[in-house]
NUMARDREN-11097 format. One record per residue (C-alpha): x, y, z; residue number from 0; residue in one letter. Coordinates in steps of 0.02 Angstrom, whole numbers, always signed. Example, Ala and Ser with C-alpha at 12.3 -4.5 7.8 and 13.67 -1.06 7.14 Angstrom:
2
- +615 / -225 / +390 / 0 / a
- +684 / -53 / +357 / 1 / s
# end
This chain:
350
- -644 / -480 / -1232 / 0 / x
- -550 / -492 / -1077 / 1 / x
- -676 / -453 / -952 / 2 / x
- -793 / -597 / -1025 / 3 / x
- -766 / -716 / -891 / 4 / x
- -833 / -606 / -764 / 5 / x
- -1013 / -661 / -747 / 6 / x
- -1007 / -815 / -633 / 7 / x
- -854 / -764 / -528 / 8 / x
- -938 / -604 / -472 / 9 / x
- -1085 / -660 / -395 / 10 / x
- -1096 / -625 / -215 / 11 / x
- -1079 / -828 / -184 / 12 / x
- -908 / -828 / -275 / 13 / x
- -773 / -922 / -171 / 14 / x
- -617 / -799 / -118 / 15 / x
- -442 / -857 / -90 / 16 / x
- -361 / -747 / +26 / 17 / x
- -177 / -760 / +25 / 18 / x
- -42 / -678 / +189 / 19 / x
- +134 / -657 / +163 / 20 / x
- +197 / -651 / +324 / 21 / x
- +375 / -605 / +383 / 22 / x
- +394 / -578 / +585 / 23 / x
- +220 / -528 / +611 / 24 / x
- +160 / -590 / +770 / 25 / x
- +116 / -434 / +838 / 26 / x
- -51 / -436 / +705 / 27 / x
- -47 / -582 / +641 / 28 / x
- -181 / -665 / +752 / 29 / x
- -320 / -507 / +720 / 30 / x
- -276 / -509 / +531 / 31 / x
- -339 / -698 / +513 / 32 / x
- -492 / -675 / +621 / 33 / x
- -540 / -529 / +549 / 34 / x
- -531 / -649 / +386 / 35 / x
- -609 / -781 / +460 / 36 / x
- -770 / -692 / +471 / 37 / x
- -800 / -649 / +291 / 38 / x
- -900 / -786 / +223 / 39 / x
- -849 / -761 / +67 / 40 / x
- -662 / -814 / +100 / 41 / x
- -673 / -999 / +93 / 42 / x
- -475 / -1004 / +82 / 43 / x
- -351 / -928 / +198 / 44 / x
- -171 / -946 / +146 / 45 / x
- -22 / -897 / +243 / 46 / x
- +134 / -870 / +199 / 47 / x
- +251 / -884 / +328 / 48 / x
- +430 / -798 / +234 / 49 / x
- +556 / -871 / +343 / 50 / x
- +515 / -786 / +514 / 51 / x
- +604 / -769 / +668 / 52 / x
- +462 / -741 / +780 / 53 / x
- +312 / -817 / +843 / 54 / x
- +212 / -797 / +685 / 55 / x
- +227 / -978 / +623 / 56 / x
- +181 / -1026 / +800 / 57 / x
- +39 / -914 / +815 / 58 / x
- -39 / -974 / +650 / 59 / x
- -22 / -1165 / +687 / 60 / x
- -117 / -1120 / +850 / 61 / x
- -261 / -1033 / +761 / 62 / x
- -274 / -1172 / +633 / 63 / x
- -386 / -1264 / +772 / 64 / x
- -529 / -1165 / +764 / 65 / x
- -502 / -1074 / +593 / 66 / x
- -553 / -1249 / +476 / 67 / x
- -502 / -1158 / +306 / 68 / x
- -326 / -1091 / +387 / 69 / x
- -157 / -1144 / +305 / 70 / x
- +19 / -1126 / +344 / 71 / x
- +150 / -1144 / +178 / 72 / x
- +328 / -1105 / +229 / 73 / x
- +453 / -1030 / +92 / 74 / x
- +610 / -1092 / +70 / 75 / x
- +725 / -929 / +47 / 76 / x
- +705 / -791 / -91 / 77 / x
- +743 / -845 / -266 / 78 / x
- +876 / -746 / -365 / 79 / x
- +803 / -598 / -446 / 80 / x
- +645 / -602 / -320 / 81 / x
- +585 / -475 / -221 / 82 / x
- +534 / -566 / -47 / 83 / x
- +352 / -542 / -26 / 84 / x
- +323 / -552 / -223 / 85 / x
- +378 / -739 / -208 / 86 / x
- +266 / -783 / -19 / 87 / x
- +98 / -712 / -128 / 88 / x
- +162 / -804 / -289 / 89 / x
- +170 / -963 / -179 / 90 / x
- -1 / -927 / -84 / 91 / x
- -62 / -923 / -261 / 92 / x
- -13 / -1076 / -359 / 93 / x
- -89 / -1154 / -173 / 94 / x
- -262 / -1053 / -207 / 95 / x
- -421 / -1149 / -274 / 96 / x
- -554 / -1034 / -290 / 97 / x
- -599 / -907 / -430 / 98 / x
- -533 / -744 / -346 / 99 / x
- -400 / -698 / -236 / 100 / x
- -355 / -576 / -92 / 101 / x
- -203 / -530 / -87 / 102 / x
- -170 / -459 / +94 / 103 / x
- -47 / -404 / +233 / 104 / x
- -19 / -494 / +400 / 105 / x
- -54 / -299 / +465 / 106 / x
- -215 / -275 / +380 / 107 / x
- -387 / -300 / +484 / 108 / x
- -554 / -330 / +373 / 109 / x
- -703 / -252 / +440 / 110 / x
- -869 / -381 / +431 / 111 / x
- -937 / -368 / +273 / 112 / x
- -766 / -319 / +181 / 113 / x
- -768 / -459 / +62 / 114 / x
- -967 / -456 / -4 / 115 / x
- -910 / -276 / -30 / 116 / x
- -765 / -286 / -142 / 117 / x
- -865 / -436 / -240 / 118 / x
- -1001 / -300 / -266 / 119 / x
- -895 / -172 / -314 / 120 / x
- -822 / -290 / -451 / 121 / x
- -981 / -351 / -509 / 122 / x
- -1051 / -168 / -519 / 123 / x
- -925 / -127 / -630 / 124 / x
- -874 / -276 / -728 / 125 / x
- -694 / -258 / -661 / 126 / x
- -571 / -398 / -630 / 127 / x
- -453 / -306 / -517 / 128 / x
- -513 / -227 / -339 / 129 / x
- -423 / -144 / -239 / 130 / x
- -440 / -28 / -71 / 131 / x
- -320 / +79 / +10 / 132 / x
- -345 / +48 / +192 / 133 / x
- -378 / +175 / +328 / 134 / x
- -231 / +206 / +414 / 135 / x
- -224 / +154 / +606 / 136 / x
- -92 / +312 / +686 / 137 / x
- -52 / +296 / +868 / 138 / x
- +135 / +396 / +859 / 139 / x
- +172 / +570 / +828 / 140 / x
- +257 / +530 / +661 / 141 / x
- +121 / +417 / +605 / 142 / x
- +9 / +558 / +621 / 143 / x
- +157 / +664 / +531 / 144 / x
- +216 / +592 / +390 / 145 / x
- +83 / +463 / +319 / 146 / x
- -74 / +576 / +321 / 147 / x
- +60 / +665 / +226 / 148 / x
- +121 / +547 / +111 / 149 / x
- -60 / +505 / +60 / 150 / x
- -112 / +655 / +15 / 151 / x
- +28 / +679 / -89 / 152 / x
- +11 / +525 / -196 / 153 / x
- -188 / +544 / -188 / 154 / x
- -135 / +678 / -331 / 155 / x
- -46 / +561 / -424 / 156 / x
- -149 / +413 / -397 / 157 / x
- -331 / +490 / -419 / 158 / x
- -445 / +361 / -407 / 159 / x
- -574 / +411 / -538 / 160 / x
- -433 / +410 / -668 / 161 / x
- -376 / +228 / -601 / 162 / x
- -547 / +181 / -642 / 163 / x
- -567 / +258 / -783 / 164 / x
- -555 / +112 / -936 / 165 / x
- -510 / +256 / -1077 / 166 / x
- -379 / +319 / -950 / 167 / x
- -196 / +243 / -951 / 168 / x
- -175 / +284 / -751 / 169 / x
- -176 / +118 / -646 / 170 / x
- -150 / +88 / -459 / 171 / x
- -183 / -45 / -326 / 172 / x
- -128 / -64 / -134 / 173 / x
- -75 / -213 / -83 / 174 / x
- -141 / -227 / +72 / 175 / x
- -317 / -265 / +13 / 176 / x
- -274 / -319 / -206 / 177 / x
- -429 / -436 / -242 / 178 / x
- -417 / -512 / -418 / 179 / x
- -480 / -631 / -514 / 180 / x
- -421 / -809 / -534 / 181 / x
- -413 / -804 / -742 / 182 / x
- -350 / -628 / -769 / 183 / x
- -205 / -648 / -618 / 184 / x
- -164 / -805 / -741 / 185 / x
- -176 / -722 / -887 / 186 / x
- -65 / -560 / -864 / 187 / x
- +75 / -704 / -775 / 188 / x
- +29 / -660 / -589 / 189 / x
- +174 / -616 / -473 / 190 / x
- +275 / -699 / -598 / 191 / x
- +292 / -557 / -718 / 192 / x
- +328 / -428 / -581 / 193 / x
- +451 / -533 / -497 / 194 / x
- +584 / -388 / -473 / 195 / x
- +445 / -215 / -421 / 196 / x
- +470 / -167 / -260 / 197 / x
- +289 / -92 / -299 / 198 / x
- +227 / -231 / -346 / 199 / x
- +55 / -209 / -326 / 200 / x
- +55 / -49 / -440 / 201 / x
- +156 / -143 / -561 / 202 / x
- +32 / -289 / -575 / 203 / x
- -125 / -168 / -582 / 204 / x
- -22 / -91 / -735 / 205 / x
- -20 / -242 / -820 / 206 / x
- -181 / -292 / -772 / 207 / x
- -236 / -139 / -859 / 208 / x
- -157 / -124 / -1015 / 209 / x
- -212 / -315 / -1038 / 210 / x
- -401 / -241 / -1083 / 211 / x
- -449 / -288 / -898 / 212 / x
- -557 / -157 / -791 / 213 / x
- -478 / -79 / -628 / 214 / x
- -575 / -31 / -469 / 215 / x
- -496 / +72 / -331 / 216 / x
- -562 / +171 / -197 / 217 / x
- -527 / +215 / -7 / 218 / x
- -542 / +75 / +113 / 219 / x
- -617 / +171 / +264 / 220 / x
- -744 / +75 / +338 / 221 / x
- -682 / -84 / +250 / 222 / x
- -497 / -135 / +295 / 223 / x
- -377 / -39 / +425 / 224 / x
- -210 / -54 / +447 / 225 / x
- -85 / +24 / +559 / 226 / x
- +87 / -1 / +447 / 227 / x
- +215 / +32 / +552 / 228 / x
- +249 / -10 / +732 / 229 / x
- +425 / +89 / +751 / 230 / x
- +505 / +259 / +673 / 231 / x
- +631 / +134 / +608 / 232 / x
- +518 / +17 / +514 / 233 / x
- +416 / +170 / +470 / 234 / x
- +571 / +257 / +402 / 235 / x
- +633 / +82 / +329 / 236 / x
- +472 / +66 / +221 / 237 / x
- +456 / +234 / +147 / 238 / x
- +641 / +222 / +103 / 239 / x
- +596 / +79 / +4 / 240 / x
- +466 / +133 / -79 / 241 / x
- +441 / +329 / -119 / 242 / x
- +548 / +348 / -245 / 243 / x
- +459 / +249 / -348 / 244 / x
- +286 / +307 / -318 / 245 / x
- +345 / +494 / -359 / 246 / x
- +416 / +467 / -506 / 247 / x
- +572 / +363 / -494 / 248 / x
- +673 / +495 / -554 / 249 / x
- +804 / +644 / -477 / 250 / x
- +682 / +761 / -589 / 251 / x
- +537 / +705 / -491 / 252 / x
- +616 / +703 / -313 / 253 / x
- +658 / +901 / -357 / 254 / x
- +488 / +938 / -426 / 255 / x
- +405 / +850 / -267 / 256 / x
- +538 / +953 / -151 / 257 / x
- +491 / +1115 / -222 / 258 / x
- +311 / +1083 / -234 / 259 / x
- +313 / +1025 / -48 / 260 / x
- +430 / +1111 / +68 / 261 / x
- +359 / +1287 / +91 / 262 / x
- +518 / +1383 / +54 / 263 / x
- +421 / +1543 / +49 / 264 / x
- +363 / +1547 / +226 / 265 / x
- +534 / +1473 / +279 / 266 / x
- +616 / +1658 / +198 / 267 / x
- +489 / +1762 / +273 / 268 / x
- +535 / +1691 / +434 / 269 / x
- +704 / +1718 / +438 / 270 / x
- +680 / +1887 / +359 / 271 / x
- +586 / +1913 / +540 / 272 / x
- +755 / +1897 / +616 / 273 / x
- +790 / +2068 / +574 / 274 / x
- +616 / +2130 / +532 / 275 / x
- +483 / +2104 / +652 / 276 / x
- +328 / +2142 / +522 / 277 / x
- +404 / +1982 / +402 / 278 / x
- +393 / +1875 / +565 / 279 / x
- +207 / +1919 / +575 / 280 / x
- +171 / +1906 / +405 / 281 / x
- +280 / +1715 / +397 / 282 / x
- +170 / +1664 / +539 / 283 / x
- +8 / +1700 / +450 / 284 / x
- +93 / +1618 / +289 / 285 / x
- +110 / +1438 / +378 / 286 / x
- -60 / +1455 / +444 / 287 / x
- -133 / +1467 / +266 / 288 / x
- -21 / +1335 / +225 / 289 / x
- -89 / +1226 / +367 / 290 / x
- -265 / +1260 / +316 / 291 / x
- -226 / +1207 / +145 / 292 / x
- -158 / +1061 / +211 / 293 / x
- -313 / +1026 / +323 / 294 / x
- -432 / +1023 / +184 / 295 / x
- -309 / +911 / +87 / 296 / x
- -318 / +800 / +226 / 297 / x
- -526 / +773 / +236 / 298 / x
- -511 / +763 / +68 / 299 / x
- -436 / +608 / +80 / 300 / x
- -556 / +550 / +240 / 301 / x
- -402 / +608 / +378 / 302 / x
- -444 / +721 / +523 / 303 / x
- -433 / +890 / +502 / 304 / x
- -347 / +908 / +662 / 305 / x
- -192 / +825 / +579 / 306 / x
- -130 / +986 / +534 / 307 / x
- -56 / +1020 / +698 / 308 / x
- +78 / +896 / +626 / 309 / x
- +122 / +1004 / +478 / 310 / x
- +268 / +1059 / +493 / 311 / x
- +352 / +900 / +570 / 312 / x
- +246 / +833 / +432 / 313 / x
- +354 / +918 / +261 / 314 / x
- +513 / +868 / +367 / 315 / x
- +496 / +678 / +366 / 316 / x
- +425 / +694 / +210 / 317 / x
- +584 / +784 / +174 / 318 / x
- +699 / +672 / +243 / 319 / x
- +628 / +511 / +189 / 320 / x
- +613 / +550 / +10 / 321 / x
- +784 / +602 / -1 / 322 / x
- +852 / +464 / +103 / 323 / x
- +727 / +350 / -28 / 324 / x
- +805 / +464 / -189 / 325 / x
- +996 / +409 / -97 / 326 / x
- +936 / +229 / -53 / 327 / x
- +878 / +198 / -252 / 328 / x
- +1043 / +316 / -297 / 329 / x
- +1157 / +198 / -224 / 330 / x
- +1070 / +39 / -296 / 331 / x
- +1002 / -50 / -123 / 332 / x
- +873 / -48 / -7 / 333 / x
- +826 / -130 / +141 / 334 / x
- +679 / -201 / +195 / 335 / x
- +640 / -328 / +368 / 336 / x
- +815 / -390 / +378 / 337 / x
- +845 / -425 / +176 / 338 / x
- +947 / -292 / +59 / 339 / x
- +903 / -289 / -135 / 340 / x
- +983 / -230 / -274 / 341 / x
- +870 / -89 / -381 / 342 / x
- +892 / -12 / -528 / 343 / x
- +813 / +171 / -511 / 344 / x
- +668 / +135 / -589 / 345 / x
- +637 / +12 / -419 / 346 / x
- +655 / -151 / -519 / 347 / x
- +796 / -266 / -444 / 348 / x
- +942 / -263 / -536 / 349 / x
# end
């Protein structure tokens, strides 16, 4: 059975291997490897510097004085038919010694104790994959818009008790904190056989999965944070790249997600209150039930209520930016920190 192996590499003195793909991320960098550092757990910390322009590489060499277990490998360009950060964490890995490894971003900061956790939550359930979506770190207005948003939204398609669910087919993992086991990453061909996903951390917890190989995934509050985006533009660049996919991947699904988000409803009422005072009223009292809905979406999924102030700029980057991802996929490109790939809709490079 696939999950055999599991005894010794789950015990809570099992050796991790983190691994950082890093492309100009000196602005986090730095707080991403100390917050590492500090799990003892992580006897391995790999980084990945993917042809920077900024101070990264710098930045790690400096830290590699007082963080022992720190190492920088340097890629040499993107292979043909290579998504970018698939082949930095494919690297990381053939460099990796011990009998898990953490897949991470340069972004992500690990809160003391992260790593004993996830190794619990794998022993605990015999699983070979485990992953945690971070909480999200929101200092903008449209941070606070549009991802609160956006997580809600695929917390319905993405439910976690499904994920984990063995008799269920539904799989999921966020990159930003993918822990997985040395001889299962092996055995499903690591980053190797998901060369070309853009989501390429759902694609390898698919495989993964349908390889007889248990699945845990839960929220990451109080274990790993990250704030994602720094700018609207990277922000807007990211999303592009990768919505889409995780709605569906098809024109059927960017409709379906359109009518089931934008509230065209209240939107009719309140133009109907251009020429009828009582429909103004009654499209006023429409969004607020709307807004409610939307605030007990959002503790749902461990957000402040008081998010739904942003509702309404909320559904119109979420809008925008899935139809700008829908045209981006369309048209057979996108873009992401400086490189353009070819896609096929489906998000797999062409």
């Amino acid at each position: 059975m696939p999950n055999a192996p599991a005894t010794a590499a789950t015990s809570r003195s099992a050796l991790i291997s983190a691994i950082v793909p890093a492309r100009n991320e000196e602005a986090s960098i730095a707080a991403c490897i100390d917050s590492l550092a500090c799990q003892p757990e992580i006897s391995q910390i790999l980084v990945v510097n993917d042809q920077s322009t900024d101070k990264t590489a710098e930045i790690v060499r400096g830290l590699m004085a007082t963080v022992p277990n720190l190492r920088l490998l340097e890629t040499q360009g993107v292979p043909e038919g290579w998504v970018g950060k698939n082949h930095a964490v494919a690297l990381g890995a053939r460099e990796a010694t011990n009998p898990w490894l953490l897949f991470t971003d340069a972004d992500a900061e690990h809160e003391p104790g992260a790593a004993a956790r996830a190794l619990q939550a794998a022993q605990e359930s015999n699983a070979a994959l485990v992953s945690f979506s971070p909480e999200q770190v929101m200092e903008k207005w449209y941070e606070k818009a549009l991802i609160p948003f956006i997580y809600c939204r695929l917390a319905r398609k993405f439910s976690y008790d499904a994920v984990n669910d063995p008799a269920s087919p539904d799989a999921a993992a966020n990159g930003q904190f993918l822990m997985i086991r040395r001889d299962a990453y092996d055995a499903v061909g690591g980053h190797a056989s998901v060369t070309a996903e853009v989501l390429e951390d759902v694609a390898l917890a698919q495989r993964v999965k349908s390889a007889g190989y248990r699945l845990v995934f839960h929220s990451g509050k109080g274990i790993v944070r990250v704030r994602m985006y720094r700018s609207f533009a990277s922000m807007w660049e990211g999303w592009t790249k990768n919505l889409y996919k995780l709605i569906g991947g098809t024109p059927k699904a960017v409709l379906r997600e359109m009518d089931s988000t934008f509230p065209w409803i209240v939107v009719l009422v309140l133009l109907l209150g251009i020429k009828f005072p009582f429909a103004l009223f009654a499209g006023a009292w429409l969004l607020i039930f709307r807004q409610i809905n939307y605030g007990s979406e959002l503790t749902r999924n461990q957000f402040p209520f008081s998010l739904i102030l942003y509702y309404v700029p909320a559904v119109g980057l979420y809008a925008g930016v899935l139809w700008a991802s829908y045209r981006r996929h369309a048209r057979g490109t996108v873009e992401w920190k400086g490189r353009e790939y070819p896609v096929q809709a489906g998000g797999r490079l062409k």
